[in-house]
C-alpha positions in Angstrom: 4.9 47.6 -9.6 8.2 47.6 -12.1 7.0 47.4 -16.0 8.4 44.3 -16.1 6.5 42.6 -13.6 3.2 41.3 -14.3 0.3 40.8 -11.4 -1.2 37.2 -12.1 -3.7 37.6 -9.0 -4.5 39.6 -5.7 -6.1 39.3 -3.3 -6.7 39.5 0.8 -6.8 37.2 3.7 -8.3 37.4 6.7 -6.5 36.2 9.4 -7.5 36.2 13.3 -8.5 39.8 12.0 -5.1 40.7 10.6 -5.7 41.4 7.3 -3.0 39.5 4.8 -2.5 41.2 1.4 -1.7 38.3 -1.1 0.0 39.3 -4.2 1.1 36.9 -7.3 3.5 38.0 -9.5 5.8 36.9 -12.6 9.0 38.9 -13.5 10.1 38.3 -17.4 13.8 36.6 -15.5 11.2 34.5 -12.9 11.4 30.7 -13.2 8.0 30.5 -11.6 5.8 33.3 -10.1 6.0 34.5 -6.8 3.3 34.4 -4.1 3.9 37.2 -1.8 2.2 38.3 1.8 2.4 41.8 3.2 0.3 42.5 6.3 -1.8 45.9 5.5 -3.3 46.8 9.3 0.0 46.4 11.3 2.2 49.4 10.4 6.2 49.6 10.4 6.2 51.3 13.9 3.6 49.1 15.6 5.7 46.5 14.5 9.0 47.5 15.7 6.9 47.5 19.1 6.0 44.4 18.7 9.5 43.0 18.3 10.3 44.7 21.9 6.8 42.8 23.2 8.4 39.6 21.9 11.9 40.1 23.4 10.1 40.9 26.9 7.7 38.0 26.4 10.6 36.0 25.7 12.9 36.9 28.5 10.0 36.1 30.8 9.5 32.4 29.7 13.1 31.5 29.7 13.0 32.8 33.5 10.5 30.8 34.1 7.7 33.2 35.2 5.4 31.1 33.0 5.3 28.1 34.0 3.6 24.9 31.3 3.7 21.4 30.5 4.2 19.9 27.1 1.3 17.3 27.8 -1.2 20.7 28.1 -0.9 20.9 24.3 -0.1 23.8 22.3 -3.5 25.4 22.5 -3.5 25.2 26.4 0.0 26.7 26.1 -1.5 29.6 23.5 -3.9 30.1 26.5 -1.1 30.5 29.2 0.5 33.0 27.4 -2.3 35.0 25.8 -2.9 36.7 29.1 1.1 37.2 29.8 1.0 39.2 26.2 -1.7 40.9 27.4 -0.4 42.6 29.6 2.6 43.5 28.0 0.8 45.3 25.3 -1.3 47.3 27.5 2.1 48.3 29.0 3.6 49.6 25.2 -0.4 50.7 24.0 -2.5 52.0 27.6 -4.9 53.6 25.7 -5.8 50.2 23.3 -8.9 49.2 22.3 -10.5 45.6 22.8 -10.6 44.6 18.6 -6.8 46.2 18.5 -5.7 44.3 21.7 -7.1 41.1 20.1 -5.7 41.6 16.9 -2.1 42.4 18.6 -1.9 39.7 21.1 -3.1 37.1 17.4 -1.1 38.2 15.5 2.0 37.3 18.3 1.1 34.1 19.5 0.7 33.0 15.8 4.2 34.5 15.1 6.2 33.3 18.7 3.7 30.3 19.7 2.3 28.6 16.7 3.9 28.0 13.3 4.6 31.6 12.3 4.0 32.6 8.8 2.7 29.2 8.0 -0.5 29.6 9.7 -1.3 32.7 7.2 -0.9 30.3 4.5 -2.7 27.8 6.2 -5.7 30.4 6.0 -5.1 30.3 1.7 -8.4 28.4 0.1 -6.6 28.9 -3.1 -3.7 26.5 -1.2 -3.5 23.0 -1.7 0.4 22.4 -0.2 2.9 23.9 2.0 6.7 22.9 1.6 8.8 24.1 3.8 12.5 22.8 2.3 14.8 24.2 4.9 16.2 27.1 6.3 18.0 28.8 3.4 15.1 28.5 0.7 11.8 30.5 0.3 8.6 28.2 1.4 7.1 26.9 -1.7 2.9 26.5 -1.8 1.2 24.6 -4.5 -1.8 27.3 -5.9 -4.9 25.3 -7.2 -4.7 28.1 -10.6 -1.4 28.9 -10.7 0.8 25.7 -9.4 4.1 25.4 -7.3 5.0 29.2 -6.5 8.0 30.3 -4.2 6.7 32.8 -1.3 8.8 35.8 0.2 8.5 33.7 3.9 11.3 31.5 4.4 12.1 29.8 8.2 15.2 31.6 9.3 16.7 28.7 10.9 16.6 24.9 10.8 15.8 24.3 14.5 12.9 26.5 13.9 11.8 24.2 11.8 11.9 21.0 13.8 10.4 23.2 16.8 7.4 23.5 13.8 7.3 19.6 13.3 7.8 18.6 16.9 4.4 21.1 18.4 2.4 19.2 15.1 3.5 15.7 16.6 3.2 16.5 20.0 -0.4 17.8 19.8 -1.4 14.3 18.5 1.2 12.1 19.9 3.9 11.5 17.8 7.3 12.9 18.0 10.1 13.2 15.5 13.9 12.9 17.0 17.3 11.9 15.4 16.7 8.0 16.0 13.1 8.7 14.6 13.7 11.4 11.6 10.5 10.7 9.9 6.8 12.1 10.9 3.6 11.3 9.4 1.0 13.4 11.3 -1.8 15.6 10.7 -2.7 19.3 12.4 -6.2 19.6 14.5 -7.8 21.0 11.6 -7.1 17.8 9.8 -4.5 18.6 7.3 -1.6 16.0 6.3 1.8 16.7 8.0 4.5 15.0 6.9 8.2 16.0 7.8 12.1 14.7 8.3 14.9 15.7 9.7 18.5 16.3 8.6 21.1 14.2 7.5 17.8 12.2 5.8 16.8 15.4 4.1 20.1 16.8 3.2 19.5 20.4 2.8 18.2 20.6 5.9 14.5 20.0 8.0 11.6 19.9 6.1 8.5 20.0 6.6 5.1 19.1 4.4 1.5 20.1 4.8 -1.2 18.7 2.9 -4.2 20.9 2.8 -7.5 19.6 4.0 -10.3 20.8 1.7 -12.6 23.5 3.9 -15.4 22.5 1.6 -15.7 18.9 0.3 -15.5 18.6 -3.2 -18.8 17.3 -4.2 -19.9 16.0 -8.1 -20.9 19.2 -9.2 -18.1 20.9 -8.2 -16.0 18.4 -10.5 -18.4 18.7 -13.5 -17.9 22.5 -13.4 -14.4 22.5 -13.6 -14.1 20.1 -16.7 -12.8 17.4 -14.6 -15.8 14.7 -15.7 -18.3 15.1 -18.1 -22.3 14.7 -17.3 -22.1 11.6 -19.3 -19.8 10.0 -17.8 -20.6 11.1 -13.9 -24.2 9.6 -14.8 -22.6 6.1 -15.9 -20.5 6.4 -12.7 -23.8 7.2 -10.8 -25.9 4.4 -12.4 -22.8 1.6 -11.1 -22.9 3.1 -7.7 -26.7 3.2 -7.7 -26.8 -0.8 -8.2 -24.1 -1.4 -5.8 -20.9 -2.0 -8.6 -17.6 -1.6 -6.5 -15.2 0.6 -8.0 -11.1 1.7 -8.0 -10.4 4.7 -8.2 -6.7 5.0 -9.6 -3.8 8.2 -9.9 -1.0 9.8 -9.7 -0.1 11.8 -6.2 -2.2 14.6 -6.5 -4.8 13.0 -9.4 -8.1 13.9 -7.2 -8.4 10.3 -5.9 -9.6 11.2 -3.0 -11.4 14.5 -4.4 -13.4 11.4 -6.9 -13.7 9.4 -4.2 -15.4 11.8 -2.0 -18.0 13.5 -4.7 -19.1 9.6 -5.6 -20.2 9.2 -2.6 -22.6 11.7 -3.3 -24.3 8.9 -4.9 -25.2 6.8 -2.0 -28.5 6.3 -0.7 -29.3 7.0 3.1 -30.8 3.7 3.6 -27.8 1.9 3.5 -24.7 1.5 6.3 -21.1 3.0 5.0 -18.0 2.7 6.5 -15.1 4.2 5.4 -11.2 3.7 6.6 -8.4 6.2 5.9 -5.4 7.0 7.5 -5.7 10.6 7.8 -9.5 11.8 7.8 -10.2 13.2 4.5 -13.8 12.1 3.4 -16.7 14.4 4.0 -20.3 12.3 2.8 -23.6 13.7 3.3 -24.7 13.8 6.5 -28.3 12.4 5.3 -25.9 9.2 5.0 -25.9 6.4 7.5 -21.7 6.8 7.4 -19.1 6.1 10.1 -15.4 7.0 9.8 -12.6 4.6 11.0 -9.0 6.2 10.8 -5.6 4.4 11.1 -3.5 4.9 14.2 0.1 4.7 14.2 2.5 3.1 17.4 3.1 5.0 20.0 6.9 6.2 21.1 6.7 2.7 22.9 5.4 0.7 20.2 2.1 -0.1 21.1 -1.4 1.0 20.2 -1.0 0.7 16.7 -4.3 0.2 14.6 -3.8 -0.7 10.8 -5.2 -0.3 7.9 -5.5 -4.5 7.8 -7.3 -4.2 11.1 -9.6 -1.7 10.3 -11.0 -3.8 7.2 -11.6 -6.9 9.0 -13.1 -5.3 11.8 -15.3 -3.3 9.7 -16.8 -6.9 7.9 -18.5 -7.3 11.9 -20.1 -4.2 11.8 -22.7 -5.3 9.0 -21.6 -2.6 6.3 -23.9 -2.5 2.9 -20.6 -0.3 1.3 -16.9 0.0 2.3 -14.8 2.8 1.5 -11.2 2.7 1.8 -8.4 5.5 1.2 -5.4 3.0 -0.3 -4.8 -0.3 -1.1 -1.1 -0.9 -0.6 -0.6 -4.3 0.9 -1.9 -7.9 -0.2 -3.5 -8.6 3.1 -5.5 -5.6 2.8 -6.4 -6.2 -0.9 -7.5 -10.0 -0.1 -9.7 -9.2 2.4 -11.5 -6.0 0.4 -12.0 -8.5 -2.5 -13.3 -11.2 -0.5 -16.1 -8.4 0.9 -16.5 -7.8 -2.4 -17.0 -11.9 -3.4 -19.8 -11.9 -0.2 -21.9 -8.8 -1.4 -20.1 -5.7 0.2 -19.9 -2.8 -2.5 -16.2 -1.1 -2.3 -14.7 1.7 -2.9 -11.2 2.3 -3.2 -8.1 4.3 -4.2 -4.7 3.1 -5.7 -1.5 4.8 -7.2 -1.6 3.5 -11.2 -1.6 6.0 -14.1 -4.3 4.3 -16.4 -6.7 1.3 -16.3 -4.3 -1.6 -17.4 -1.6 -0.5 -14.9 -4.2 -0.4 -12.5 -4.9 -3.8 -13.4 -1.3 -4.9 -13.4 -0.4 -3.3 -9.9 -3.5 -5.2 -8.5 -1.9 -8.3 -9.8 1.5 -8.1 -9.0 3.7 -8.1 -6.2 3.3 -6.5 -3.5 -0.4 -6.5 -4.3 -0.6 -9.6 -5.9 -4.1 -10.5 -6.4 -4.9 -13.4 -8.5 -6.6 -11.6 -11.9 -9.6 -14.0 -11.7 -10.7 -12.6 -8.9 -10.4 -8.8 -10.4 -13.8 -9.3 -11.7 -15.1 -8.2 -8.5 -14.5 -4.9 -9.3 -17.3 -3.8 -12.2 -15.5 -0.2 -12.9 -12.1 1.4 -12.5 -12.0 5.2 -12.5 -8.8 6.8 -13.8 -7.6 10.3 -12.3 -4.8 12.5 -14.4 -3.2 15.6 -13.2 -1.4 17.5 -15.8 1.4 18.9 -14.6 2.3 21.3 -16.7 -1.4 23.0 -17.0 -2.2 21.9 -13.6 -5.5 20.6 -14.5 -6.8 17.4 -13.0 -9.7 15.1 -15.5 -10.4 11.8 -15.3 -8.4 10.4 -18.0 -10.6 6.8 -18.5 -13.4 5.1 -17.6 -13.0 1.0 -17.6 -14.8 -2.1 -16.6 -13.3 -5.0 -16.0 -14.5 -8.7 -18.1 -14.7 -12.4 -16.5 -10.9 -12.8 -17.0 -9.7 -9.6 -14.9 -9.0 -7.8 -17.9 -10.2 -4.0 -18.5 -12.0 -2.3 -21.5 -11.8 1.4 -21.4 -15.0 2.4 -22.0 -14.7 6.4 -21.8 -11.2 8.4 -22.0 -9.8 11.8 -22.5 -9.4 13.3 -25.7 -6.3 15.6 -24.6 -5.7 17.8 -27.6 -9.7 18.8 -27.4 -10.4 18.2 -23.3 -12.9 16.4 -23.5 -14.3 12.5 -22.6 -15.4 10.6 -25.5 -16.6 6.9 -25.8 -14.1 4.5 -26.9 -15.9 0.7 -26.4 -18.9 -0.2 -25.9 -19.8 -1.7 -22.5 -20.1 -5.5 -21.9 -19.9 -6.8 -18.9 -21.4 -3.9 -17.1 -24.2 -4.2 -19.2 -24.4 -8.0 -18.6 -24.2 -7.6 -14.8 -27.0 -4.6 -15.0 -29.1 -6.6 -17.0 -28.4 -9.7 -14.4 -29.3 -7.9 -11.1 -32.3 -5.7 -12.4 -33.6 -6.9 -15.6 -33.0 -3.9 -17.4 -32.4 -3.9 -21.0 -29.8 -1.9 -22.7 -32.0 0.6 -24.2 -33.5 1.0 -20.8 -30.4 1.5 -19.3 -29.8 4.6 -21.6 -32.4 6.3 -21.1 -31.7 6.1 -16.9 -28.1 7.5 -18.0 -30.1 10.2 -19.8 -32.2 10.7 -16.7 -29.4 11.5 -14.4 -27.6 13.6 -16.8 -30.7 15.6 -17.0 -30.7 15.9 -12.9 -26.9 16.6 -13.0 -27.3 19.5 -15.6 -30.2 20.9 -12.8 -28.3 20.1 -10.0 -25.5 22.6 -12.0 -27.7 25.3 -13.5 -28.7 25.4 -9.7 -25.7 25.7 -8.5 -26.2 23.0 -5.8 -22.6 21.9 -5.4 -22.8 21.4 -1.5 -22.3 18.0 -0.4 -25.1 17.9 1.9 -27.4 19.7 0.3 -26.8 17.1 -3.0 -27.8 14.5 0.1 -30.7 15.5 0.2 -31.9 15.3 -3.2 -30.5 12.1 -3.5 -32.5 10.5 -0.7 -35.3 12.2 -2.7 -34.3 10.7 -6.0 -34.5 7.0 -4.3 -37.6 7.5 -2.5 -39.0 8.4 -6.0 -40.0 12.1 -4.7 -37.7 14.0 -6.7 -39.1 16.8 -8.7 -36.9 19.0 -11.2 -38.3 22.7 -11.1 
């Protein structure tokens, strides 16, 4: 490396057994690093190989010697032409092995058949986004250390790019055309595709990906990375415990749904959860009695849909002690959530407001527009911040919310010294706690205590898989919990 550049990070990726060098750099002239890829077991002359592989391979599909149909699905396709490649190779390589044959004929069909360069970075843990911008501009990724990075991949032309969204939508459904420019999807792996065509976008096609988290993020994993403190998980774990429903508020990218999901963590198994997202992100213990719903858009006709509205009411019939819902965007949906919570359903929800009284005011206002009074519902409001320039994520305050719809921030961020402190003491949640199980207040801090001593075990253990947490949960409510 040139003196002036400095390595921030590096390491490898395997991918279908091609093994991805990744490389993060920062020149001193650099607006933001760069995340680069070489590909260490292919070398310069296989490659060039390769290239003639793909031209052959090509010039027998356009002749139609292999013949497919768009409703088999891309990996049915990928099938089809695994064994056309196959052969090929074995013409340029007679004397190949079985591994180097599998690697080859990989290593193509992610290149000519799937979405090229994007499924490397697909394979990138350390990946939360993919943005594809258009033709002309490197892909950008969003690093969960280092933030948005331009890559050395770019798509080299803008119908390559709408040949990526269309194979997303088509494996799912959906398609995205001139008279239909926009595409919410998600891949079969279960990450969030969203992409538009030019003239909308005006530089050209883009495309979107939202990562889906390989492991769930689970309490402890939040704890250890300073995003809430034991205090203030074991408040949140005490409310959820007795059945107090909750917003979880945020920016885009806060960790609403990364909140959401470690909560849950908190649930007992003897009680009936169902949750309803538009794009599956949720992972709960499986020691939980939990059943997914998911949203489903129109088809190309019109029909089929299934909304967000109909998957709330239709949950009510399915006798649920807790419902968990991904957003609240619409007053319908709103009225009917609070009206579960008015007849004894605990819920759970997200919404996009940057502290506890915008939360508040959204909730109340067009187009939510949810009379306060019947705010009290909700017992606690979680607020998720992302800083943008550190790229840190904390819950930023902890509220409840009085008789008259109004919140008191009980815990909030201290910025300058990251850390939560107490800013008011509770009222009504200690009021509502006292009302449903007669404890007093000292009694309720020395439960809070309690589970901040299980939390710190659960840490020192290093138990920070979501089903394994499960399990010593349903141990904690059956009373048979034992701290070694």
């Amino acid at each position: 490396m040139p003196a002036d550049v400095e390595i921030l990070d590096s390491y490898k990726l395997d991918v279908n057994n091609v093994i991805v060098n990744v490389t993060i750099t920062l020149r001193e002239d650099d607006i933001v690093p760069i995340y680069a890829i070489s590909i260490l077991n292919i070398s310069e002359t296989t490659n060039i190989i390769l290239n003639k592989i793909r031209e052959e391979f090509v010039s027998k599909v356009n002749v139609g010697n292999i013949e497919f149909s768009e409703s088999e699905g891309v990996e049915k396709i990928k099938e089809i032409f695994r064994e056309e490649i196959l052969i090929l190779i074995k013409k340029y390589f007679p004397n190949i092995d079985q591994r180097t044959s599998d690697l080859l004929v990989n290593h193509l069909i992610q290149q000519n058949i799937g979405l090229g360069n994007i499924e490397i970075l697909l394979k990138d843990s350390q990946l939360e986004e993919i943005a594809v911008n258009n033709s002309k501009e490197p892909i950008w990724v969003y690093h969960r250390r280092f933030g948005w990075l331009k890559t050395n991949l770019m798509v080299p032309i803008e119908a390559k790019i709408r040949h990526y969204a269309t194979t997303i939508g088509r494996d799912i459904g959906k398609e995205i055309t001139l008279l239909k420019p926009l595409m919410d999807a998600h891949l079969l792996t279960g990450d969030r595709v969203n992409a538009t065509l030019n003239p909308i976008s005006s530089k050209g096609n883009t495309i979107t990906i939202r990562k889906f988290a390989g492991k769930p993020w689970s309490i402890v994993d939040l704890i250890k990375s300073n995003t809430v403190s034991y205090d203030a998980a074991a408040l949140i774990w005490l409310a959820i415990q007795n059945e107090l429903s909750m917003i979880i508020s945020g920016g885009t990218g806060s960790g609403k749904t990364s909140m959401l999901n470690a909560i849950a963590n908190f649930f007992p198994p003897n009680q009936r959860i169902i949750s309803i997202e538009d794009t599956r992100e949720l992972v709960l213990p499986n020691t939980l009695h939990w059943l997914p719903l998911e949203t489903r858009l129109p088809n190309p006709e019109g029909k089929g849909e299934v909304t967000m509205l109909d998957l709330v009411v239709n949950s009510l019939r399915m006798r649920p002690d807790r419902i968990i819902m991904g957003e609240i965007r619409r007053q319908r949906e709103a009225e009917v959530l609070f009206e579960a919570m008015h007849t004894g359903h605990s819920v759970y929800a997200t919404l996009h407001a940057n502290n506890a009284h915008e939360t508040v005011e959204r909730l109340t206002n067009p187009p939510i527009d949810i009379p306060k009074k019947m705010l009290s519902a909700v017992s606690m409001i979680l607020v998720q911040n992302r800083n943008r320039r550190s790229g840190f994520r904390r819950t930023l305050q902890i509220a409840e919310v009085d008789n008259n719809g109004d919140e008191n921030v009980l815990i909030q961020l201290d910025v300058l010294h990251d850390k939560l402190v107490n800013v008011n003491p509770p009222k009504r949640l200690l009021e509502t706690l006292n009302l449903y199980t007669g404890l007093s207040s000292e009694e309720i801090n020395q439960d809070i205590k309690e589970k901040v001593a299980i939390l710190k075990w659960l840490v020192r253990e290093n138990i920070d898989d979501v089903h394994q947490i499960g399990l010593i949960m349903a141990k904690y409510y059956r009373g048979k919990l034992k701290l070694v």
